[in-house]
MARDOMI-370470 format. One record per residue (C-alpha): residue number from 1; residue in three letters; x, y negated, z. Coordinates in steps of 0.5 Angstrom, whole numbers, padded with zeros to 4 digits, always signed. Layout:
[NUM; ALA; [X; Y; Z]]
...
//
This chain:
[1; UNK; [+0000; +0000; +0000]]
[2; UNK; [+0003; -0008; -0002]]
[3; UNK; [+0006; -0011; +0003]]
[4; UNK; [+0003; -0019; +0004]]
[5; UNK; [+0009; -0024; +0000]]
[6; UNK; [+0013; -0028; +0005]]
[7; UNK; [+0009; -0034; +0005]]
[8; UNK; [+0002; -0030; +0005]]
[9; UNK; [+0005; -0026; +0012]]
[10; UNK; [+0007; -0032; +0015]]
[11; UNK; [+0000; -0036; +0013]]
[12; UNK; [-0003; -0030; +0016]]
[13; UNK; [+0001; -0030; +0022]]
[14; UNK; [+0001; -0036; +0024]]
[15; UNK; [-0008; -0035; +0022]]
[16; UNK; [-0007; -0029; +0028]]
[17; UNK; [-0003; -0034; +0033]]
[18; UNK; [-0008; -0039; +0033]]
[19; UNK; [-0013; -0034; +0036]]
[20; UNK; [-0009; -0029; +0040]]
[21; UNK; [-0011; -0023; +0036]]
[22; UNK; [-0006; -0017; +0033]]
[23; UNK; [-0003; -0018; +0028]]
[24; UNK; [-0007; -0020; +0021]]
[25; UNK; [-0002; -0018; +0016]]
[26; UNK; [-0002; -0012; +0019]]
[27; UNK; [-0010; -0011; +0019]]
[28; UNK; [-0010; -0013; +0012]]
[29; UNK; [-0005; -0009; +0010]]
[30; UNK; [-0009; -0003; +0013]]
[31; UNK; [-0015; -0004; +0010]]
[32; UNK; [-0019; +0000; +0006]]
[33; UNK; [-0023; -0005; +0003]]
[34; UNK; [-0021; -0011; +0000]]
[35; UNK; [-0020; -0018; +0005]]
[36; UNK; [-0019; -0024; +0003]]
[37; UNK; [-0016; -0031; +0007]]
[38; UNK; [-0020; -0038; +0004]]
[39; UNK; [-0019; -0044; +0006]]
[40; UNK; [-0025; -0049; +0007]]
[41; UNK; [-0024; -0051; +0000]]
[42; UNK; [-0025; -0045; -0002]]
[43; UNK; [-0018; -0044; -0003]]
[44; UNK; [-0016; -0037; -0003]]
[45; UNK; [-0010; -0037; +0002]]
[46; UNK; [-0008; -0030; +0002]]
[47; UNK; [-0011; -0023; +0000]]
[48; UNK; [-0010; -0015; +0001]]
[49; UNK; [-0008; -0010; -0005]]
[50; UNK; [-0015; -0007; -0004]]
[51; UNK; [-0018; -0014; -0007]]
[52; UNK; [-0013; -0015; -0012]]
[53; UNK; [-0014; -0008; -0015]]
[54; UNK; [-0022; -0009; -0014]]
[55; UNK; [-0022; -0016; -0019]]
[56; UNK; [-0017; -0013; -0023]]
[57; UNK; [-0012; -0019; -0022]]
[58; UNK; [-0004; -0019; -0020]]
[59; UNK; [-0004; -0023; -0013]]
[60; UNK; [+0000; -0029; -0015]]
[61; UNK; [-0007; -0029; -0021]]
[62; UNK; [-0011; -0030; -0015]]
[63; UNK; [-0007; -0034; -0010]]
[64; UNK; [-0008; -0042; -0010]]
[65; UNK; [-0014; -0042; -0014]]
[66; UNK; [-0022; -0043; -0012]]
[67; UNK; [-0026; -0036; -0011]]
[68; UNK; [-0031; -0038; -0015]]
[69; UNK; [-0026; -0035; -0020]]
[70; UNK; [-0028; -0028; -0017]]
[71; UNK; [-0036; -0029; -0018]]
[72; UNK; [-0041; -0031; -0023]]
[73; UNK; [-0043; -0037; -0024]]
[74; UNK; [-0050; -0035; -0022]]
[75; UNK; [-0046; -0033; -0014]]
[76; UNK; [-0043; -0039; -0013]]
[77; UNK; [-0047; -0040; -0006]]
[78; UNK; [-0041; -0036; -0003]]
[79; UNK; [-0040; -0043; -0001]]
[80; UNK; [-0045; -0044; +0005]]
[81; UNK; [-0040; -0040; +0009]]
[82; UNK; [-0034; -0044; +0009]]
[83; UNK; [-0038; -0049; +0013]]
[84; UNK; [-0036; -0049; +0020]]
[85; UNK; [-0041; -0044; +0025]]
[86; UNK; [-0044; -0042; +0019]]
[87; UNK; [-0040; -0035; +0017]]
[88; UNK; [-0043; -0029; +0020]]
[89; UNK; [-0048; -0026; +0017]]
[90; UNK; [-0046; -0021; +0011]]
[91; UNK; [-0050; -0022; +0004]]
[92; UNK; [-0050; -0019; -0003]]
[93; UNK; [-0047; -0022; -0008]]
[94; UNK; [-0045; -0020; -0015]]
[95; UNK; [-0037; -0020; -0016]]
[96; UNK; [-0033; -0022; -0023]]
[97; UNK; [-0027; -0017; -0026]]
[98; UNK; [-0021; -0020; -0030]]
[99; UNK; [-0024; -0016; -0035]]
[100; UNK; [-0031; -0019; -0035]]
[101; UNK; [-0035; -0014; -0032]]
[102; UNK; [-0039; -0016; -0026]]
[103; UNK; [-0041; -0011; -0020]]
[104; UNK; [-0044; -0012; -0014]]
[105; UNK; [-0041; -0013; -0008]]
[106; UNK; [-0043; -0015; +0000]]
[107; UNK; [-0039; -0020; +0003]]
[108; UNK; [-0038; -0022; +0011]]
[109; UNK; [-0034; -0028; +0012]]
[110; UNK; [-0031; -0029; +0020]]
[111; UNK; [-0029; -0036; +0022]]
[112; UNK; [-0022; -0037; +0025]]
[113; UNK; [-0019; -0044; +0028]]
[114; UNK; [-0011; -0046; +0026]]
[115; UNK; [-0008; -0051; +0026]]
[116; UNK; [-0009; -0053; +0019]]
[117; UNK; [-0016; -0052; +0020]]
[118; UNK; [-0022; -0047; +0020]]
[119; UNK; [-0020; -0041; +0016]]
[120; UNK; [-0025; -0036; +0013]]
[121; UNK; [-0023; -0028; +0012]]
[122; UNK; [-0028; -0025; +0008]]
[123; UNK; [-0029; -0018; +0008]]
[124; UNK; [-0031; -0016; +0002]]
[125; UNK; [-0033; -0009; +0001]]
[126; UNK; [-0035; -0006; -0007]]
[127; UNK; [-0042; -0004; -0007]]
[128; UNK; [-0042; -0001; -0014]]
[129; UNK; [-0043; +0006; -0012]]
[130; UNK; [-0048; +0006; -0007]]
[131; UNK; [-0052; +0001; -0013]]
[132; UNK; [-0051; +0008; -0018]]
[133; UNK; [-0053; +0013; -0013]]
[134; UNK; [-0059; +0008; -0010]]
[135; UNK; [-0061; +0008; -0018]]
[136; UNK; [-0059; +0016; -0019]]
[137; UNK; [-0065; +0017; -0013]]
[138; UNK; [-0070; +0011; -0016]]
[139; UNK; [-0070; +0015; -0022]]
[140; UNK; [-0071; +0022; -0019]]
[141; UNK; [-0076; +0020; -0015]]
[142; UNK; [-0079; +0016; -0022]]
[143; UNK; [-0077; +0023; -0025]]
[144; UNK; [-0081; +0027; -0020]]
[145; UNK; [-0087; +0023; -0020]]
[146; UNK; [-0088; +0022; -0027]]
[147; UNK; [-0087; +0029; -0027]]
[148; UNK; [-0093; +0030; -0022]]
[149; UNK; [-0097; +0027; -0026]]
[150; UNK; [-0096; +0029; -0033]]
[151; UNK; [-0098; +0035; -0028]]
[152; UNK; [-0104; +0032; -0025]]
[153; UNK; [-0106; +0030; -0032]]
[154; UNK; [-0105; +0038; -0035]]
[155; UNK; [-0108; +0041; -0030]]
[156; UNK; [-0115; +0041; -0032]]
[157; UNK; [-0112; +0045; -0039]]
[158; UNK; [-0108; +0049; -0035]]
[159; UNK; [-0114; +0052; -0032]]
[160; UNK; [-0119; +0052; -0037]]
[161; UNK; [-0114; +0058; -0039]]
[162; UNK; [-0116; +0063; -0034]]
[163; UNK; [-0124; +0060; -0032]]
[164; UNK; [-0125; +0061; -0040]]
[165; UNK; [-0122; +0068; -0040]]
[166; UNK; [-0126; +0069; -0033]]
[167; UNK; [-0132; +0067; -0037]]
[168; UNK; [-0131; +0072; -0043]]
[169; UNK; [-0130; +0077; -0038]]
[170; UNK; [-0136; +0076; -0034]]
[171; UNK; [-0140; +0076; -0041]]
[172; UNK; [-0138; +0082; -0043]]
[173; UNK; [-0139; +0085; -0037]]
[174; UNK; [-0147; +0082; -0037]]
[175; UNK; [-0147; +0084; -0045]]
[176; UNK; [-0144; +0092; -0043]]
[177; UNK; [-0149; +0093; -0038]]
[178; UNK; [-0155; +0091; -0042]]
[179; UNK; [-0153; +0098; -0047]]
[180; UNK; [-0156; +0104; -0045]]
[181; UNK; [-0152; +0108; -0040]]
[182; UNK; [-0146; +0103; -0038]]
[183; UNK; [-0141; +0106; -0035]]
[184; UNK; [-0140; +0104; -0028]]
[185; UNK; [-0131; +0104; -0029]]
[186; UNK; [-0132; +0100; -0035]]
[187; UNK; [-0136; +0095; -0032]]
[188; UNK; [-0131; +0095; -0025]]
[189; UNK; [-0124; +0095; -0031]]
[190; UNK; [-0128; +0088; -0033]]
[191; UNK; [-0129; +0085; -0027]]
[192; UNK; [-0122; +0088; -0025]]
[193; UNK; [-0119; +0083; -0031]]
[194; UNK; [-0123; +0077; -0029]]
[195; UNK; [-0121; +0077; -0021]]
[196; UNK; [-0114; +0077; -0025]]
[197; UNK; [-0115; +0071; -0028]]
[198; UNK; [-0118; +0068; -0021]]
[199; UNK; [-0112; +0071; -0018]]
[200; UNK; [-0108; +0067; -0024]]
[201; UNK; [-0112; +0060; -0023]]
[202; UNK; [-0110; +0061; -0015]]
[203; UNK; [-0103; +0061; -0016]]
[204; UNK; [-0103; +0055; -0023]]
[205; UNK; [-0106; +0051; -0016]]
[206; UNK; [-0100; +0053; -0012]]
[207; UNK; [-0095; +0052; -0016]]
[208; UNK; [-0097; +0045; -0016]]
[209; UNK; [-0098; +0045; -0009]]
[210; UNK; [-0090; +0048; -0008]]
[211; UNK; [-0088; +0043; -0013]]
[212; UNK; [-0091; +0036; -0010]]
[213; UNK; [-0088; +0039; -0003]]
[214; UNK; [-0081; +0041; -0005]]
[215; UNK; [-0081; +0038; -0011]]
[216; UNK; [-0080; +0045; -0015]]
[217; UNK; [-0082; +0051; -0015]]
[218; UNK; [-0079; +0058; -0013]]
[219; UNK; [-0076; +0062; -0019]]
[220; UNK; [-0074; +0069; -0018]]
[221; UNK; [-0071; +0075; -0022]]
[222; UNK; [-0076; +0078; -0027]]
[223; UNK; [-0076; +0082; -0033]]
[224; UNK; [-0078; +0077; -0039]]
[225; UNK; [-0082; +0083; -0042]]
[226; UNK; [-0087; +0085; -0036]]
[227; UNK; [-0089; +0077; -0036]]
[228; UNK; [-0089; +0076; -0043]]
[229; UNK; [-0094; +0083; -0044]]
[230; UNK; [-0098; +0080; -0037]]
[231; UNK; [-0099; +0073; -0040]]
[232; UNK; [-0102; +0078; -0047]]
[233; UNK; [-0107; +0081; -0043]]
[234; UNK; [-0109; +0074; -0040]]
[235; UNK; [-0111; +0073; -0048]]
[236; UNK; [-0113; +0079; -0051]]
[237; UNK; [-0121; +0077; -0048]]
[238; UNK; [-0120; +0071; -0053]]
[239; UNK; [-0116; +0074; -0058]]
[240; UNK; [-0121; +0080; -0059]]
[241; UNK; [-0127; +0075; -0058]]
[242; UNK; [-0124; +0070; -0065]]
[243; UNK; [-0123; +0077; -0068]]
[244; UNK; [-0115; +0076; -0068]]
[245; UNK; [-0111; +0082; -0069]]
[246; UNK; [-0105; +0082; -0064]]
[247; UNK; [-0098; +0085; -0065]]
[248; UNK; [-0093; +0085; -0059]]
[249; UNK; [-0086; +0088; -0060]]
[250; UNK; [-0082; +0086; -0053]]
[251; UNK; [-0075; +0089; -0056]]
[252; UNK; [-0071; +0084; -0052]]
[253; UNK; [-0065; +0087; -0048]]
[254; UNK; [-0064; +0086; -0043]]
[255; UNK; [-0069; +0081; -0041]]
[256; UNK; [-0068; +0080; -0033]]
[257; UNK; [-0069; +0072; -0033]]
[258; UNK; [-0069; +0068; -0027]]
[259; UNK; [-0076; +0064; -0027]]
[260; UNK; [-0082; +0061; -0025]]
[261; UNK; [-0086; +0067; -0027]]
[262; UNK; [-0093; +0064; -0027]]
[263; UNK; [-0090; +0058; -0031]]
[264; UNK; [-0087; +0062; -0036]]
[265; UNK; [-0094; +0066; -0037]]
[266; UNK; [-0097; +0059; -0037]]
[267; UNK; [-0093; +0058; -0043]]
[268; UNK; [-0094; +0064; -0047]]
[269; UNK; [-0102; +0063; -0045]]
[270; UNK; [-0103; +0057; -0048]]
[271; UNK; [-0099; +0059; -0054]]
[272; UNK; [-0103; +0064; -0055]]
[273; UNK; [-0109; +0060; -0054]]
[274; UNK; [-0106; +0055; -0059]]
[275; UNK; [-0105; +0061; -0065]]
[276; UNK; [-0111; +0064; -0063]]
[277; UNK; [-0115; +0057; -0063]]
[278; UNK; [-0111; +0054; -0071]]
[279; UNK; [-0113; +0061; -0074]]
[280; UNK; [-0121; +0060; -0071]]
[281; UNK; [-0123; +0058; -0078]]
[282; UNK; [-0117; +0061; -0082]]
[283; UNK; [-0120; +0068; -0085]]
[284; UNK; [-0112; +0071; -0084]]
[285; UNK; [-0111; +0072; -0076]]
[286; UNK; [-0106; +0076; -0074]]
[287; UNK; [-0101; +0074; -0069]]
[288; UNK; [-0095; +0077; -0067]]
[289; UNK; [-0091; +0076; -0060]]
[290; UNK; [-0084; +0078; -0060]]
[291; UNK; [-0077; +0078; -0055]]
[292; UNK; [-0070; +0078; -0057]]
[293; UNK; [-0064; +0078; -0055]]
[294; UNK; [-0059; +0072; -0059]]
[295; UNK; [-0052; +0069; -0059]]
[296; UNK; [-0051; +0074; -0053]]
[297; UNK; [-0054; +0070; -0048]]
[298; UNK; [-0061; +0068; -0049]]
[299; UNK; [-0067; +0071; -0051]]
[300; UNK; [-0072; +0069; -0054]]
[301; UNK; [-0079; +0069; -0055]]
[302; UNK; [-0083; +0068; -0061]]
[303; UNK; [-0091; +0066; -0062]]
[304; UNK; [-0093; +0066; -0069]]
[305; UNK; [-0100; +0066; -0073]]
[306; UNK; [-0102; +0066; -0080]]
[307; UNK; [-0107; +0059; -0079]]
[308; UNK; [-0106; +0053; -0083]]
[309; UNK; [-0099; +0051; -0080]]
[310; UNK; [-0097; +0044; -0078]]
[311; UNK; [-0099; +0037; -0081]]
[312; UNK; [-0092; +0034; -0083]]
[313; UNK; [-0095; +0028; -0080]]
[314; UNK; [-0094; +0031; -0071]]
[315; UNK; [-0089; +0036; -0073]]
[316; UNK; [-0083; +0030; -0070]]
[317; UNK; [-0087; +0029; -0065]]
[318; UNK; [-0091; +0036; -0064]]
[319; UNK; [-0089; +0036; -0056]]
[320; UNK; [-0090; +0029; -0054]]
[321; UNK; [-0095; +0028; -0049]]
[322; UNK; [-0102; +0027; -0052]]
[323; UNK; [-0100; +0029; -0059]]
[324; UNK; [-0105; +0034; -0061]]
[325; UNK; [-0108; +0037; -0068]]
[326; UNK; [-0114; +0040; -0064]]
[327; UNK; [-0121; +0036; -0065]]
[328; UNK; [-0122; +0036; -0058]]
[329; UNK; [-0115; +0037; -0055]]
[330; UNK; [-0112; +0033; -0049]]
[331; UNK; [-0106; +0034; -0053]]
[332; UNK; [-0102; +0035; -0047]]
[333; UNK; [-0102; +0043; -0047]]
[334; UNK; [-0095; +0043; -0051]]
[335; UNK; [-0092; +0037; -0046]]
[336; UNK; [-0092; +0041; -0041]]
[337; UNK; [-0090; +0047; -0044]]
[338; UNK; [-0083; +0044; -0046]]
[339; UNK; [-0083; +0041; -0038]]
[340; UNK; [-0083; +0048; -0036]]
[341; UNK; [-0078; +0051; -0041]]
[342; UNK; [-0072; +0046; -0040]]
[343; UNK; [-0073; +0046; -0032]]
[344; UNK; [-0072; +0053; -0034]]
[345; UNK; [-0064; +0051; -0037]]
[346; UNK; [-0068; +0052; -0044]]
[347; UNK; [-0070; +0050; -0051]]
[348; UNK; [-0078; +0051; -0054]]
[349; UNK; [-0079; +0048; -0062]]
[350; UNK; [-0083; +0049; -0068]]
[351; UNK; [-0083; +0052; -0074]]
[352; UNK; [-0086; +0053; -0081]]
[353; UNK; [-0088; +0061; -0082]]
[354; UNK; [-0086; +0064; -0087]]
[355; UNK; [-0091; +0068; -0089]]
[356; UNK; [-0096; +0062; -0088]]
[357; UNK; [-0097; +0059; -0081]]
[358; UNK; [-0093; +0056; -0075]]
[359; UNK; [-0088; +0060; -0070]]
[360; UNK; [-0088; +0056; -0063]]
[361; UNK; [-0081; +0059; -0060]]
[362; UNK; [-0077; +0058; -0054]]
[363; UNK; [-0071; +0061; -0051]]
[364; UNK; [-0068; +0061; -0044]]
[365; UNK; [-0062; +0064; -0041]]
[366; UNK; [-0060; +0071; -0039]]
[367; UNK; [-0059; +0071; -0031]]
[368; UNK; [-0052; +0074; -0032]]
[369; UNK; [-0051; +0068; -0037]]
//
């Protein structure tokens, strides 16, 4: 650490004299943050390494000049603590580097008597990173609640999904016991399938209980596979009632994931919907469900249809909020999706069929990747 010059040290010394304290050249020089002697003018007498190297400057650059060199125009009020009685209270002020660049700073200024008059020493402390933290935690908080409520604003959607399917269900169930001769295990495998999917609509809401809690949700070691065939079963009501022929070939291996395994089947479930819902008016309907594993540490999950494709027009935007190509559609079904997947370190985009149609895809990362 730079020891004071001569005339510094006996201009601090004779400053430390005059109130009996221990030797400020010593303080000074032994201090982390950066100190800086004025005179009443606003002359700055001396200062310490850690002050030159925080402006950038060379001591002798400093030395004999006004402070203000040191602040903006717009901070030149540091002067309203060179008046005797006023020093003792710390403010926030904005500093100016050699270079041009301003940083924010908190400046204490203490008052001393000397023979030459009253001497102030201003301690001067770089508030730049506490500033970037201070932003980094405004943003996450911005982040989170931004997240809320793009959650909040898609919750509807996410559980119309099960609520349709346990309507489906219920109806089927009405219909088959209207036949003659309905049998008793076929009726208790309907109702089985719609209390899956009250089950299902229970853990969408604890999911966004846990998350406005904690701030994230729990994700644990599953096999891709088996949520991908589950979330296939929550849709093979709607997918049979639209009269769309499904294919699931799930030939990814290995697929152990580490994820939220009712945000995935949200995903999926709302792909399928989507597939199923574009081909409605289509007179081709098929819908194939794939996994596989690709550049070794990724699996990847295609969704694809034989509908009308994309209008080229939301293709860029297709995963924007409130971007929808449905009538009625709240255009936040595919926002959500995309949350989802790159919370989960993943990629989810759209693309043309190639027999006709769309593919909506997503990869994620293997847990031993």
């Amino acid at each position: 650490m730079r020891s004071l010059s001569i005339s510094e040290s006996s201009f601090a010394a004779n400053a430390a004299q005059a109130e009996g304290r221990p030797d400020l050249t010593t303080m000074m020089a032994a201090a982390f943050d950066g100190i800086v002697v004025l005179d009443e003018r606003g002359t700055v007498r001396s200062l310490n390494a850690e002050a030159a190297a925080l402006f950038g400057y060379a001591p002798d650059e400093v030395i004999g000049r006004d402070f203000g060199m040191l602040t903006p125009e717009s901070e030149r009020s540091y002067r309203d603590c060179l008046r005797p009685g006023a020093p003792g209270v710390c403010r926030r002020i904005d500093g100016l580097r050699k270079d041009g660049s301003v940083f924010p700073m908190e400046l204490g200024v203490s008052e001393i008597a000397c023979e030459q008059g009253s001497l102030f020493i201003g301690l001067i402390r770089d508030l730049s990173q506490r500033r970037r933290f201070e932003q980094g935690v405004q943003e996450l908080q911005a982040n989170r609640l931004d997240l809320i409520e793009n959650m909040a604003a898609g919750l509807a959607h996410e559980l119309k999904q099960p609520l349709a399917a346990i309507g489906a269900y219920l109806n089927f169930a009405r219909r088959y016991l209207n036949e003659e001769n309905p049998s008793v295990e076929k009726v208790a495998e309907i109702l089985d399938s719609a209390d899956a999917q009250i089950f299902r609509a229970s853990e969408i809401m604890d999911n966004l209980r846990q998350f406005i809690a904690r701030g994230e949700t729990a994700k644990t070691p599953q096999n891709l596979n088996d949520v991908i065939r589950t979330a296939c079963e929550f849709t093979d009501a709607l997918a049979r009632q639209h009269n769309v022929i499904t294919t699931v070939d799930l030939a990814a291996s290995p697929d152990l994931v580490v994820i939220n395994k009712v945000q995935i089947q949200q995903v999926v479930v709302n792909l399928k919907r989507n597939a199923v819902e574009a081909m409605q008016n289509w007179s081709q309907r098929e819908m194939r469900v794939s996994t596989c594993v690709v550049e070794g540490n990724l699996i990847r999950v295609d969704v694809a249809d034989t509908g009308p494709g994309l209008p080229e027009e939301v293709q860029s935007r297709l995963f924007a909020q409130f971007t929808t190509t449905k009538p009625h559609g709240l255009g936040v079904g595919l926002s959500i999706s995309r949350s989802i997947i790159e919370a989960h370190n993943g990629k989810i985009w759209a693309e043309p069929n190639p027999g006709g149609g769309a593919v909506f895809s997503f990869v994620l990362p293997l847990a031993d990747a």
